[in-house]
Each structure stands twice: as C-alpha cells, then as structure tokens.
C-alpha positions, 0 to 999 in steps of 0.5 A: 555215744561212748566218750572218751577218757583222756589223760594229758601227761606230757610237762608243758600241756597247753589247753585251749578251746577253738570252734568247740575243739579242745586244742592241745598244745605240747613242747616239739609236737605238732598241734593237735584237737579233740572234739569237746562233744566226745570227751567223757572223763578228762585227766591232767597229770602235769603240774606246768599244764596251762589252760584258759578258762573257756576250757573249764567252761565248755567241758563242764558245760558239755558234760564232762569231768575234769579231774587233775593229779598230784605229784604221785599221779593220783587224783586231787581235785575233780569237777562235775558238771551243776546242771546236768538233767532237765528234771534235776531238782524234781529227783533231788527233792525226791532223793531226799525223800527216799525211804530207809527200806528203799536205801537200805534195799539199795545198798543190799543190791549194791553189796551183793553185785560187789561181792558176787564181782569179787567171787567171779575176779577169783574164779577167773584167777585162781579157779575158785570163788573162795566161797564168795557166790554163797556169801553174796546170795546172804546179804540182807537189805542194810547189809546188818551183818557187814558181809561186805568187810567179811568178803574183803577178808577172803578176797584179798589174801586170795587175789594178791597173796596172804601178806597184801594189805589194803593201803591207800598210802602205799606204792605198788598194786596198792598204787594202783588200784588207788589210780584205777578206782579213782578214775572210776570214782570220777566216772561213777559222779559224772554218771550219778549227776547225769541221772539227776541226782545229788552226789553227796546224799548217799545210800550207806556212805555219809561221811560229812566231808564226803561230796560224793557219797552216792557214786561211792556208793555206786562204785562198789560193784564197779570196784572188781573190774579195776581189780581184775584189770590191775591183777592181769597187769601184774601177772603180765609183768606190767610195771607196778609204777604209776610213772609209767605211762603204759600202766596208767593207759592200761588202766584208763582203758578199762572204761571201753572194755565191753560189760554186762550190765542189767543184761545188755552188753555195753561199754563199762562207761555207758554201763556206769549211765545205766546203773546210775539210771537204775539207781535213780528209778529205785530213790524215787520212784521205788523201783527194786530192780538195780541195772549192775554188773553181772561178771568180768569184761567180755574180753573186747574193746569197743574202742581202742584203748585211750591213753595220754591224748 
C-alpha cells in the first residue's frame, strides 16, 4: 500500500486520534480525518499545532514518522517507529557483523547509483551527462579516489549555474533542496527501520552525533530526484520561497511520482522499501546486488499529488 505524506501548515492545527482516525482540527474549517493505517510520512510546519499524546502513539505504532519544522519551515526534529520488524535484533546483530568489503561494496553500489542520477538530471536539462556516466562506471568499492565529491564539482555549476554553491544555510534553490532532501531523509529512515536494520550504524557515514547514518547512506541515490524536482520548479517560474505552500507541495509530492527502482516501476516512496530492503539482504546476508534507482520519474503520478491535509 503507498502511504500518504502529509504536511499540516494551517496556524492553530489541532490533532487528535478518533476510532483510528487522525482528527484534524483548524480555525474556520470544517473537521476533517484521515485514516492512521494510510499515513506514511507526517509533517507539522505550525508552531501553535497542538496535539494529545495518543497521536504520537498510534503513528509510531502504525509505522509512520512524524517530523515537526522550525520557524523556516525546515525540519528540526523527527520520530521513527522502535519496533518495526518481527526479525528486528537478528538484522541488527547481523548488521554489526557486517564486513568491511561488504560495507564498502555497499557504499561502492550506492555512489555509482547517485552519480549515474546526477548524469541522467543533466542530460534531461541540458543535453549532456557532463561526463557523469564515465565517472560513475569508475567508482571502486569504498569509493578510494572520492569520485563522489569530484561529481559534485561538475554537477552543480551545470544544473544551477557557474556561481551556485551548496549552502545549508542559504534561502533560495538551496532552501529548497534543504526541504526536499529532508523529507527524503525522513522517508529513507522510516524505510531503513522497516527493513530491520539499525539507523545510526551506517556503511560510509559515521558521524557520532549522527542517528541516522545508514538512511543518509541510502539517500545518496535518492538525492538526484529532489534536484530534478527542484530544477523543473525553478524553470517553471515556481517561487524560491518555502512560505510558499505550493512550492512545499510540489515538493511533497515528489514521494508519489512513479520510479524504477531494481527494475520495477513503483511509487519513489515504496521504491525507498525496496532499496532499503536490498541493502538489508547485502549487510547480512552478503548479497551484492542493490535494488536502487535507474534514471528520472516516468513522468506520472501514482496518486495526486499531496499537500497540506
């Protein structure tokens, strides 16, 4: 089943759970609900919002994540679900045990994927891979020669123009892909506990501070489709402003365009299951083939797209 994202933006949300129904209450509308059992990815960008605690409760409980934003509508704080496979401490013991070669095979796999998304994202926009097909095929296990940051260097002056800089502070494009990878990320962990597996134990990221190293490892393939979501934005004369709730829906709706992912066509959101599924089978039970994305959406929506609920 494809989950929802939704994202409540309206000041003075109330949320409330009825007879396993989100109830949703906001200032001069009507009283609206929403099945818990379809809710994927749950986003609050309202600093009044308030909420009992049995909303917590039945969404973690029902597998979903809830993440809450700050004042510049990017998220600060996100909740994952603890119990989330019936094999759950046999994949983490074997997680652990994973090897080096089978890690490093891992992120080899994962690095080629993204660089190969961010060739096919300028192919679609200017014509030309920028000799990012070549340089993906190159990639070692470990990635030793950090191809990876050499990608960058090409990708981004030819997406976004020669004086772009990546900036996680910044407002405009930079804002955001700050969103949009975000919500990803969000997506990626609730993926990367479905399939059993430790969040924080990653591949290539290990960052102390970091509890989701492994779905940051994940997102790295992933990344691309924000990009190409963001670019077609910008072409199209979308606002550059997160205040806008449009941008932020266009965004949102990313999750529901139709992928290829290990060779099916699926929602980019179950295609999220399936990689992380993937990756579970290559930490413990040293499998080499990765289930990850092969080129841009196919151009149709498997469900409309999802905005503010």
């Amino acid at each position: 089943m494809i989950r929802k994202t939704v994202e409540f933006g309206t000041p003075g949300t109330r949320l409330s759970v009825a007879h396993r129904q989100l109830v949703i209450e906001r200032p001069d509308q009507p009283k609206a609900t929403l099945p818990i059992e379809d809710l994927g990815v749950v986003i609050v960008d309202d600093g009044r919002a308030i909420y009992t605690q049995a909303v917590f409760v039945e969404l973690l409980a029902a597998g979903a994540t809830v993440m809450v934003t700050g004042r510049d509508h990017l998220p600060v704080g996100m909740m994952l679900p603890l119990d989330a496979h019936h094999v759950q401490t046999e994949r983490h013991r074997a997680q652990v045990e994973a090897s080096e070669p089978t890690r490093k095979r891992s992120w080899q796999a994962l690095v080629r994927a993204k660089i190969g998304q961010q060739g096919a994202v300028l192919a679609h926009f200017t014509g030309h891979d920028g000799g990012l097909g070549p340089m993906a095929r190159r990639v070692k296990s470990g990635d030793p020669d950090n191809l990876e940051a050499q990608a960058a260097q090409r990708y981004w002056p030819r997406l976004f123009g020669a004086d772009f800089r990546r900036d996680r502070g910044a407002e405009g494009v930079n804002a955001l892909l700050n969103y949009g990878y975000a919500v990803m990320r969000a997506a990626t962990a609730r993926a990367v506990v479905g399939a059993g597996l430790i969040p924080s134990l990653g591949v290539f990221h290990k960052h102390r501070a970091n509890p989701f190293c492994l779905a940051d490892d994940l997102l790295e393939p992933f990344r691309p489709f924000v990009d190409w979501r963001v670019k077609g934005h910008v072409e199209g004369g979308g606002s550059l402003s997160l205040d806008d709730k449009a941008t932020r829906a266009a965004l949102l709706s990313l999750l529901n365009e139709t992928v290829v992912v290990g060779g099916r066509r699926t929602a980019l959101l179950l295609a999220l299951h399936a990689s992380a599924a993937s990756l579970c089978r290559a930490l413990t039970a040293s499998e080499r083939q990765l289930a990850l994305p092969e080129g841009l959406p196919l151009g149709q929506d498997l469900l409309e797209p999802l905005g503010e609920a």
